[in-house]
ROPA-810781 format. One record per residue (C-alpha): residue in three letters; x negated, y, z negated; chain; residue number from 1. Coordinates in nm, 3 decimals, decimal comma. Each point is the difference from the previous one (the first is absolute). Last residue first. Example, Ala and Ser with C-alpha at 12.3 -4.5 7.8 and 13.67 -1.06 7.14 Angstrom:
BEGIN
res/c1/c2/c3/chain/n
Ser/-1,367/-0,106/-0,714/A/2
Ala/0,137/-0,344/-0,066/A/1
//
This chain:
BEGIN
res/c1/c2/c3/chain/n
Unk/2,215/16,608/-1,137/A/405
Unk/0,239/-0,054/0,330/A/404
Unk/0,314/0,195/-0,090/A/403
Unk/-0,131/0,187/-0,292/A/402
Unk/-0,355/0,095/0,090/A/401
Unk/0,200/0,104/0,370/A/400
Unk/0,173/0,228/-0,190/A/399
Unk/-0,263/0,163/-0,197/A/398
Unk/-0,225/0,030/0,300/A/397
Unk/0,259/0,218/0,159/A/396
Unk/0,067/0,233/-0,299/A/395
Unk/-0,372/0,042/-0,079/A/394
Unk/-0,043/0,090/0,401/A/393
Unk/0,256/0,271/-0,004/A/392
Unk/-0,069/0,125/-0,284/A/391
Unk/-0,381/0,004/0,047/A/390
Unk/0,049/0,175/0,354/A/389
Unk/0,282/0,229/-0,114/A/388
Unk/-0,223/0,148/-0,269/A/387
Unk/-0,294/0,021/0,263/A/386
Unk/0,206/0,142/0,242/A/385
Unk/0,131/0,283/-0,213/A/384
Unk/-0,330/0,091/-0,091/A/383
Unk/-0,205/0,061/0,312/A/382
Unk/-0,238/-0,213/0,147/A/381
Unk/-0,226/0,231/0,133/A/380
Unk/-0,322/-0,216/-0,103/A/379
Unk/0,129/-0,323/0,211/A/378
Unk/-0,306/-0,230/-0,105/A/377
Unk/-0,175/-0,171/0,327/A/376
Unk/0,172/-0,319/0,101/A/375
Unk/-0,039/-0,353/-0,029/A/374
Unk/0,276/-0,123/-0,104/A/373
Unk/-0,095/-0,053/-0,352/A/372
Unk/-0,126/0,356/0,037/A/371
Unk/0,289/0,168/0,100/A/370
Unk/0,338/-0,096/-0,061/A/369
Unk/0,004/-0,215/-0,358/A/368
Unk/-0,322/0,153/-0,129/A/367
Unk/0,026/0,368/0,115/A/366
Unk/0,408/0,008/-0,054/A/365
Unk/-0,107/-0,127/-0,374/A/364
Unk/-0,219/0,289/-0,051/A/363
Unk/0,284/0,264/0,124/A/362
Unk/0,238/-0,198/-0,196/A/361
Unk/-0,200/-0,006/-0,309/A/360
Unk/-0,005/0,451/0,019/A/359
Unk/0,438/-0,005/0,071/A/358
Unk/0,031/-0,234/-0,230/A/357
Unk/-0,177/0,229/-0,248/A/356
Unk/0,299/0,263/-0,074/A/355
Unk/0,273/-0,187/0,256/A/354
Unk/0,248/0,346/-0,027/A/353
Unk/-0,184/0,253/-0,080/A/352
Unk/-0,302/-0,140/0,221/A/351
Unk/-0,319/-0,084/-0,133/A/350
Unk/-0,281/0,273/0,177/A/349
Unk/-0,277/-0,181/0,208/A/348
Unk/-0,270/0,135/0,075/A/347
Unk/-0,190/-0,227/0,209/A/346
Unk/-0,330/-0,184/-0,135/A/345
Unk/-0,312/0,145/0,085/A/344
Unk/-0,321/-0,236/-0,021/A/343
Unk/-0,335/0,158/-0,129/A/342
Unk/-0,352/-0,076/0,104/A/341
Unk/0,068/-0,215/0,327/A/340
Unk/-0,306/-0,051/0,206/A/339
Unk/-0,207/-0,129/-0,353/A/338
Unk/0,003/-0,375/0,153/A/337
Unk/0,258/-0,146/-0,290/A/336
Unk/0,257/0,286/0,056/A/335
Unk/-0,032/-0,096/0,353/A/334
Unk/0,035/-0,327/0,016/A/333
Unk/0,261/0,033/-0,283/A/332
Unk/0,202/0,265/0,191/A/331
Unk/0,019/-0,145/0,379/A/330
Unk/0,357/-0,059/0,011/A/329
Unk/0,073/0,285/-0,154/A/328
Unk/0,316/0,163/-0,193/A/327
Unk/0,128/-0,325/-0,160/A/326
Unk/-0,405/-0,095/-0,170/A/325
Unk/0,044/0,320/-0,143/A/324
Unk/0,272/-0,137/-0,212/A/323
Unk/-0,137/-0,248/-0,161/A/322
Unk/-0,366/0,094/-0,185/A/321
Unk/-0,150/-0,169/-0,272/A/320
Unk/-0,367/0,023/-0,086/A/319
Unk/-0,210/-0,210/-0,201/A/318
Unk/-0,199/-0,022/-0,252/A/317
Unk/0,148/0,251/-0,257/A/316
Unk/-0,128/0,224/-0,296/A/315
Unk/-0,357/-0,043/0,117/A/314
Unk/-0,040/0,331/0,070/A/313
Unk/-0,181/-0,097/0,298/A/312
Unk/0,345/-0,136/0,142/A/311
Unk/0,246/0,321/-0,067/A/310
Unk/-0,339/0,212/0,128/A/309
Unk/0,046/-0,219/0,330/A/308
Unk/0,408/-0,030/0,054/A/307
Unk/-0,021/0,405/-0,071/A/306
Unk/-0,288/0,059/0,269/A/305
Unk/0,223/-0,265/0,277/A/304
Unk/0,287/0,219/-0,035/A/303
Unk/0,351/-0,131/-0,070/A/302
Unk/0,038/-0,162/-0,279/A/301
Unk/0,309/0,107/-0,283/A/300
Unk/0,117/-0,354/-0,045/A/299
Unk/-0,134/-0,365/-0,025/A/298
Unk/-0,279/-0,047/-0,255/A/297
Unk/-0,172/-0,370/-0,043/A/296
Unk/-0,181/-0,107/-0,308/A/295
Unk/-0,268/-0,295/0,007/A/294
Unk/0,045/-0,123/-0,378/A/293
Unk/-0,230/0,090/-0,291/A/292
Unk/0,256/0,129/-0,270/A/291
Unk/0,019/0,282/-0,219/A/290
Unk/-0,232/0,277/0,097/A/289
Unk/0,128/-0,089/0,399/A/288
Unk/0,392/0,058/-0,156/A/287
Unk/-0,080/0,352/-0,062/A/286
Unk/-0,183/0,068/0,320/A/285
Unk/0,311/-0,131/0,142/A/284
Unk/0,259/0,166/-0,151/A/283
Unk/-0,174/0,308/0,146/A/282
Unk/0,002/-0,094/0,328/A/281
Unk/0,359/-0,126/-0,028/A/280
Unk/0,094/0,326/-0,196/A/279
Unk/-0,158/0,198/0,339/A/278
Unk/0,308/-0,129/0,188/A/277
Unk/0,256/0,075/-0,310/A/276
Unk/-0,163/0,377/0,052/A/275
Unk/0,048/0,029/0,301/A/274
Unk/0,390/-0,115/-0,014/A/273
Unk/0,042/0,286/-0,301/A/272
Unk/-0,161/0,254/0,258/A/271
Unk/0,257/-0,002/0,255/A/270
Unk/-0,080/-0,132/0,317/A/269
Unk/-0,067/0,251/0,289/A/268
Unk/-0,355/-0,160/0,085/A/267
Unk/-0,056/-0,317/-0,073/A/266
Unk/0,138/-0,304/-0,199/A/265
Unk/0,330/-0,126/0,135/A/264
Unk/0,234/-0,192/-0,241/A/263
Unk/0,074/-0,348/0,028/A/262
Unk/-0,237/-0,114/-0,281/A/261
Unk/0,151/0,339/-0,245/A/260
Unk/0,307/-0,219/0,014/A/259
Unk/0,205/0,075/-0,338/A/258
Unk/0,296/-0,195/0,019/A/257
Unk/-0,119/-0,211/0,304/A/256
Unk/-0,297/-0,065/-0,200/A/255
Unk/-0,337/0,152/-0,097/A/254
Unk/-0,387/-0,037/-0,062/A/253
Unk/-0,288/-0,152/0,215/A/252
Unk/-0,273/-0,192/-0,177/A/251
Unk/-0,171/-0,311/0,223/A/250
Unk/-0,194/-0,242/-0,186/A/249
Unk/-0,286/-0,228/0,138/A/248
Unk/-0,123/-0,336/-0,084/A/247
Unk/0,195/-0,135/-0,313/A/246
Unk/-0,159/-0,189/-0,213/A/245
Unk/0,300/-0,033/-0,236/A/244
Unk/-0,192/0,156/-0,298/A/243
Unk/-0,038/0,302/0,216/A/242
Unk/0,453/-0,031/0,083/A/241
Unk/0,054/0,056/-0,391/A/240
Unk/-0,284/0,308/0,053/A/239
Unk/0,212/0,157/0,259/A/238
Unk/0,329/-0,089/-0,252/A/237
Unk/-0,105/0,219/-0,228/A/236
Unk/-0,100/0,282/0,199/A/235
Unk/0,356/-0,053/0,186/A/234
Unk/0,111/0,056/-0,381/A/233
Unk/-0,202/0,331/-0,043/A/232
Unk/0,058/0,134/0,317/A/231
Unk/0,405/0,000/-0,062/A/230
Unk/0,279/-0,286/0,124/A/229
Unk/0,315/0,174/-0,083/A/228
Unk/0,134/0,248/-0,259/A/227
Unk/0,037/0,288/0,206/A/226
Unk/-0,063/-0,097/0,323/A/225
Unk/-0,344/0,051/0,217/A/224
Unk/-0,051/-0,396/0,026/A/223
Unk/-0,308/0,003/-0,110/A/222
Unk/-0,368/-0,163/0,115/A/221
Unk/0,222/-0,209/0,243/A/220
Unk/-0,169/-0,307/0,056/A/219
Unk/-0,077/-0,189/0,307/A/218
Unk/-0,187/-0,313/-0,049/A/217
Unk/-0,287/-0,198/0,145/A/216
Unk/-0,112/-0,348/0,094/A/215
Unk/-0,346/-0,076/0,233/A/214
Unk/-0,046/-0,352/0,066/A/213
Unk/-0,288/-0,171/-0,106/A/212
Unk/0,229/-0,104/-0,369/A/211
Unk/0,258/-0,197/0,136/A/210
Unk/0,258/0,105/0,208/A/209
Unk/0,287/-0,205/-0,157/A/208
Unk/-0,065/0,017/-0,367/A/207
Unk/-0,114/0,373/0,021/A/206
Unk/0,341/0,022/0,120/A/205
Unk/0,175/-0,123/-0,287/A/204
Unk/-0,267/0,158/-0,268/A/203
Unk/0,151/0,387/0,159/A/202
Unk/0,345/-0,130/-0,004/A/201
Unk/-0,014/-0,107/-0,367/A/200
Unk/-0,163/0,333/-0,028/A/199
Unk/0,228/0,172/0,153/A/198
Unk/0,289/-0,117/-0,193/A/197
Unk/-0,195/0,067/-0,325/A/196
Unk/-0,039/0,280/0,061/A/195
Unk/0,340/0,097/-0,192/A/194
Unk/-0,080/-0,171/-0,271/A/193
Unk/-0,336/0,099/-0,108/A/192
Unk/0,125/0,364/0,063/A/191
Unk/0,242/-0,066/-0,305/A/190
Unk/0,421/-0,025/0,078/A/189
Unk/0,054/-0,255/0,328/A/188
Unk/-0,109/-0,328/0,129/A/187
Unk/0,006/-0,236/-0,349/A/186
Unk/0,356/0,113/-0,042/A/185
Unk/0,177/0,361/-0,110/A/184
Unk/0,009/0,076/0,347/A/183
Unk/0,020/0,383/0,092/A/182
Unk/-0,205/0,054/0,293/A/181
Unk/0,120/0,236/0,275/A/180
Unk/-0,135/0,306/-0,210/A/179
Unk/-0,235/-0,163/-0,217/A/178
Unk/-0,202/-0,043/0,339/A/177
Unk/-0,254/-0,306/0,025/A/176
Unk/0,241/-0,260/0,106/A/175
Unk/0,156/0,255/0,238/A/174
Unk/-0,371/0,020/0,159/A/173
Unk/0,050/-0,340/0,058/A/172
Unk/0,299/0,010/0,169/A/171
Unk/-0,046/0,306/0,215/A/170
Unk/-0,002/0,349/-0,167/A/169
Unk/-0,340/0,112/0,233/A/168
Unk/-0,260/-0,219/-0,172/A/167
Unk/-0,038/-0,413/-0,083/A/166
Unk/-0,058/-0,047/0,340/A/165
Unk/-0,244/-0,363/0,009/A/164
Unk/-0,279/0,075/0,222/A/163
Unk/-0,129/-0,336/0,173/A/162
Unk/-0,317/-0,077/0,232/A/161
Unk/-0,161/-0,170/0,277/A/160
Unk/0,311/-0,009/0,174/A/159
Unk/-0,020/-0,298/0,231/A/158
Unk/0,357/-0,172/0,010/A/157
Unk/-0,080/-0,288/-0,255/A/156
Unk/-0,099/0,284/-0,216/A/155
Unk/0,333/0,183/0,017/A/154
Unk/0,165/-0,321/-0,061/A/153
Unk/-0,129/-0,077/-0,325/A/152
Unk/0,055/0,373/-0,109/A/151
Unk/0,368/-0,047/0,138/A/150
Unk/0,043/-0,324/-0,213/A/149
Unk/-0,169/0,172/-0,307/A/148
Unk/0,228/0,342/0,042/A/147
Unk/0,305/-0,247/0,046/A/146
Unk/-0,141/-0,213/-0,288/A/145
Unk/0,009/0,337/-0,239/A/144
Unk/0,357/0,058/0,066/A/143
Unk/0,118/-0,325/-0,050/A/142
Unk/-0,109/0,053/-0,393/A/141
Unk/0,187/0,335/0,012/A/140
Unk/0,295/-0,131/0,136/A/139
Unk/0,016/-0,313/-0,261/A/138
Unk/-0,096/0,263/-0,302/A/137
Unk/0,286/0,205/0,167/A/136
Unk/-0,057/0,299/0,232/A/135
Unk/0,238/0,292/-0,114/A/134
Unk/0,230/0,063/0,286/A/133
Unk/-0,013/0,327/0,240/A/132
Unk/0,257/0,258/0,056/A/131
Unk/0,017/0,097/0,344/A/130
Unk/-0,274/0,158/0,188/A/129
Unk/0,170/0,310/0,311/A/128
Unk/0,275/0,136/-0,196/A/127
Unk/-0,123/0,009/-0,363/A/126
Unk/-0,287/0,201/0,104/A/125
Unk/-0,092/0,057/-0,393/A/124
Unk/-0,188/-0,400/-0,012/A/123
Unk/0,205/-0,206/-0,178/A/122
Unk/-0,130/-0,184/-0,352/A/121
Unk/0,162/-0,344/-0,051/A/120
Unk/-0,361/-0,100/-0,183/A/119
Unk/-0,321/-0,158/0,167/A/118
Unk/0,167/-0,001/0,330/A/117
Unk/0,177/-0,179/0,289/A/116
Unk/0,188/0,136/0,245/A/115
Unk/0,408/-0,012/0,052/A/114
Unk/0,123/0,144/0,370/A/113
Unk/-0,322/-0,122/0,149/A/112
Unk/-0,105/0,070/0,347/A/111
Unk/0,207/0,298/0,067/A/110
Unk/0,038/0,111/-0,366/A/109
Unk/-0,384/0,088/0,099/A/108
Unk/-0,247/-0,206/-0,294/A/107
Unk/-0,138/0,259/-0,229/A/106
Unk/0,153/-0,223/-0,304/A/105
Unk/-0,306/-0,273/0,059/A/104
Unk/-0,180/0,065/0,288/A/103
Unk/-0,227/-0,297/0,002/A/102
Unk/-0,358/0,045/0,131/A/101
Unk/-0,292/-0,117/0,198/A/100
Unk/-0,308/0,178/0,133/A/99
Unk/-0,157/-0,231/0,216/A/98
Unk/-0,361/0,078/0,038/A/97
Unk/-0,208/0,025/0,362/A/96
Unk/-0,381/0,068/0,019/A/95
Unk/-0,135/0,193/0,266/A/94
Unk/-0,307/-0,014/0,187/A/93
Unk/0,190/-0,092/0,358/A/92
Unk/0,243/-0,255/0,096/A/91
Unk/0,126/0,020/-0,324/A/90
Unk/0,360/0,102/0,004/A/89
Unk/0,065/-0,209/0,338/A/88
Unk/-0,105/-0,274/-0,129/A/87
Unk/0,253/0,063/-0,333/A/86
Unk/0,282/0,054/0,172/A/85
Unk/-0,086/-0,300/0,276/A/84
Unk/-0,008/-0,189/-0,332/A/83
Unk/0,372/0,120/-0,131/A/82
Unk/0,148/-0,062/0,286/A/81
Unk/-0,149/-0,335/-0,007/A/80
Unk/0,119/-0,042/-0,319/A/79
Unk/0,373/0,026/0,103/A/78
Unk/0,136/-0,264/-0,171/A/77
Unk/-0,227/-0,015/-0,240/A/76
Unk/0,205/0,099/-0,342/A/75
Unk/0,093/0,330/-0,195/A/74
Unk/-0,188/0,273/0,215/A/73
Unk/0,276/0,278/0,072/A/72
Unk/-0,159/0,278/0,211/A/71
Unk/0,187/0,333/-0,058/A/70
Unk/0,283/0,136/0,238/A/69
Unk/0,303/-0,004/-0,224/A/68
Unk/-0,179/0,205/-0,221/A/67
Unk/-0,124/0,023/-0,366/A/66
Unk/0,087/-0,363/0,000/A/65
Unk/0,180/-0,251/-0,264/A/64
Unk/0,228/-0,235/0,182/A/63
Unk/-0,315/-0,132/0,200/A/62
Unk/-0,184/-0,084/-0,257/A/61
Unk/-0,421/0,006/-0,053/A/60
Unk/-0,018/0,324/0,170/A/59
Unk/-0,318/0,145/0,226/A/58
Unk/0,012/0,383/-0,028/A/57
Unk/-0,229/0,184/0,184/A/56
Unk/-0,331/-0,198/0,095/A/55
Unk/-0,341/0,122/-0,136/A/54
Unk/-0,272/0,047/0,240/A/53
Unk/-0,347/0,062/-0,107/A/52
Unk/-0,343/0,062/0,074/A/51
Unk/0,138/0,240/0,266/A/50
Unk/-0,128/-0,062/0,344/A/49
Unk/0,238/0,194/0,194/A/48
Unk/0,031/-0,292/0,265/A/47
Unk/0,215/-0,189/-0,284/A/46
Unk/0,251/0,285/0,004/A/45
Unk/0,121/-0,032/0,323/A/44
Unk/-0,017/-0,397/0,008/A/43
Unk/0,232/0,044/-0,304/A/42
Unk/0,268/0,204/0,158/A/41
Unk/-0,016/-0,212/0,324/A/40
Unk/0,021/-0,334/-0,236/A/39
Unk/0,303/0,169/-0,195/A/38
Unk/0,166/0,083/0,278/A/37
Unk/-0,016/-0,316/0,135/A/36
Unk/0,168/-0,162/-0,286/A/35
Unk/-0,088/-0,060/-0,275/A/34
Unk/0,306/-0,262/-0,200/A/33
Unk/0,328/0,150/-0,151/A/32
Unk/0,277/-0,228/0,160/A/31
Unk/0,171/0,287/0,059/A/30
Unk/-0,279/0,175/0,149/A/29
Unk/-0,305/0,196/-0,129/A/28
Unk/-0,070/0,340/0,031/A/27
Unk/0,053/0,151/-0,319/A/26
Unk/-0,411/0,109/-0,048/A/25
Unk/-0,015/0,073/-0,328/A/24
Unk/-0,311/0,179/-0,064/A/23
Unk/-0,352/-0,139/-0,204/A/22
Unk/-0,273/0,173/0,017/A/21
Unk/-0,253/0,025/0,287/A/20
Unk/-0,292/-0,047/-0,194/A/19
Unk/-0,316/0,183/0,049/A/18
Unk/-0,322/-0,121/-0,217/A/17
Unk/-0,226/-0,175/0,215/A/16
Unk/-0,106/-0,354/0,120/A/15
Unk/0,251/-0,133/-0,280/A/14
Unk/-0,225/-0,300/-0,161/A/13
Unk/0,215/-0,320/-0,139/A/12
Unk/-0,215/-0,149/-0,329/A/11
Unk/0,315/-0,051/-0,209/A/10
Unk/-0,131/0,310/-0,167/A/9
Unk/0,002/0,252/0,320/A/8
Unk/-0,286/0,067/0,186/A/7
Unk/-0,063/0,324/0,196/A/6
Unk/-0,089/0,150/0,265/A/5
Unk/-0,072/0,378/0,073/A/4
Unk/0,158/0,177/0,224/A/3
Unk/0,215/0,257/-0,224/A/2
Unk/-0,344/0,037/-0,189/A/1
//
């Protein structure tokens, strides 16, 4: 089934069922427009053939990134940056979404010294996000025209679709989490409330794309925190988002307080990680007796047999992988074909003293010094270099974001 088409409810058809999820690329400049890295990354993953390509994070303001080095699409000044992105992108079978987000309070101190947030909630690493600011009614109602505006603007640049991030402790997920939300107004207290953000979002863009172009979301199906988001509430909201007409919804799970989406997921990781991976499977067959919209899994793939019985089942439709697409240049191509069965990721231990940093910087090293330079995957990186790598190049980015962003 992995190669089978299929059409979405806007009416877009996928010509199979691989997506290459979405992963932050942090590659862009200080004026934070693709580059050429991110065409060479792009034109290496658009000869795999996967039916689709999601982008990492695309941010609607520039003083509220994940990373120094994400794209910033506010206005047009660079839209022909933006265009050769997206040519590039689909030069072969695939389609190309935008996924675009605000990082609320998980903003670097380094970009933003004073976030905004649902509530003046700060994030346990007090010394690398500083404390955010509630968003006022004013904020909040600017907030949803910057994800319109950059919706707008992501179709004028050729994306042929959008994924709003509403997962992964970012703004929108810290809507949805009683944890970071504690308003007492019309955006915080009762589930109702606190989608509501999202869903004003979620109308916003539908506004601007139109209805033949394909819109999903990403949704955590918990946040794995006591008292958080839970599977019952993110099954809540899955059917609020149904009754929006959504086309496809991506569940993943975690934040940078609890980040089972950063962790590794084969061999030598410890069982309580496994099973979060197999939750998304399993969250999923629950949500599929609940609601009728095209689900998408990202975690815990890595054989072709697995992506196939996880797809007859019925409990997903379609598969997606990240991380594998780092270690090969070939891997969808061949995953597709039946060459590869199973990918091998590295083992990778977090250090004792950078714990997962030391596991994102050996991905990150792939993206930023590899393959968007068009280079084979360095599989002996080794540890220390990978922490000093995404230090090093966070810290750099960072200061050129504030003297020329």
């Amino acid at each position: 089934m992995l190669e089978k088409s299929y059409t979405l409810p806007c009416g877009q058809t996928l010509t199979n069922r691989l997506v290459k999820a979405a992963m932050t690329e942090r590659i862009a400049g200080a004026n934070h427009n693709p580059n050429r890295y991110h065409f060479k990354l792009y034109e290496t993953w658009a000869r795999g053939g996967a039916g689709l390509l999601l982008s990492g994070n695309i941010m609607v303001d520039r003083n509220s990134m994940e990373s120094a080095g994400n794209v910033v699409l506010e206005d047009d000044r660079a839209m022909d940056k933006f265009q050769e992105w997206t040519r590039i992108a689909t030069a072969g079978d695939s389609q190309f979404w935008a996924q675009i987000n605000h990082s609320g309070r998980q903003t670097s101190r380094l970009v933003n010294m004073r976030p905004v947030s649902a509530s003046p909630v700060q994030l346990h690493e007090k010394g690398l996000y500083g404390k955010p600011r509630a968003l006022t009614e004013k904020g909040i109602q600017d907030m949803i025209q910057k994800y319109r505006t950059t919706a707008r603007l992501c179709m004028e640049a050729g994306f042929q679709g959008i994924q709003v991030h509403a997962a992964h402790g970012y703004l929108l997920s810290q809507f949805l989490s009683p944890i970071t939300n504690r308003r007492e107004d019309d955006w915080g207290g009762s589930l109702e409330n606190r989608a509501r953000l999202l869903l004003e979002i979620v109308r916003a863009v539908r506004s601007e794309i139109g209805p033949r172009k394909a819109l999903s979301v990403k949704l955590n199906s918990a946040d794995f925190q006591k008292g958080g988001f839970d599977q019952d509430e993110s099954e809540q909201v899955a059917g609020m988002l149904e009754k929006e007409g959504i086309d496809l919804l991506e569940i993943s799970g975690g934040n940078y307080e609890s980040p089972s989406f950063l962790l590794n997921d084969q061999n030598g990781v410890r069982e309580s990680t496994k099973k979060r991976e197999a939750y998304f499977l399993d969250f999923a067959g629950r949500l599929r007796t609940k609601i009728k919209t095209p689900l998408m899994i990202t975690g815990g793939f890595r054989s072709r047999s697995f992506c196939e019985e996880a797809l007859a089942s019925g409990d997903t439709d379609f598969i997606g992988i990240a991380r594998p697409f780092l270690v090969s240049t070939n891997f969808a191509a061949d995953f597709l074909s039946g060459k590869l069965e199973q990918v091998e990721l590295p083992q990778l231990k977090p250090s004792p003293a950078f714990g997962l940093m030391s596991e994102g910087g050996w991905y990150a090293y792939q993206i930023s010094k590899r393959l968007s330079r068009g280079k084979e995957p360095k599989m002996n990186l080794g540890a220390f270099h990978a922490v000093s790598h995404i230090l090093w190049h966070e810290t750099k980015k960072s200061m050129a974001h504030r003297l020329l962003g």
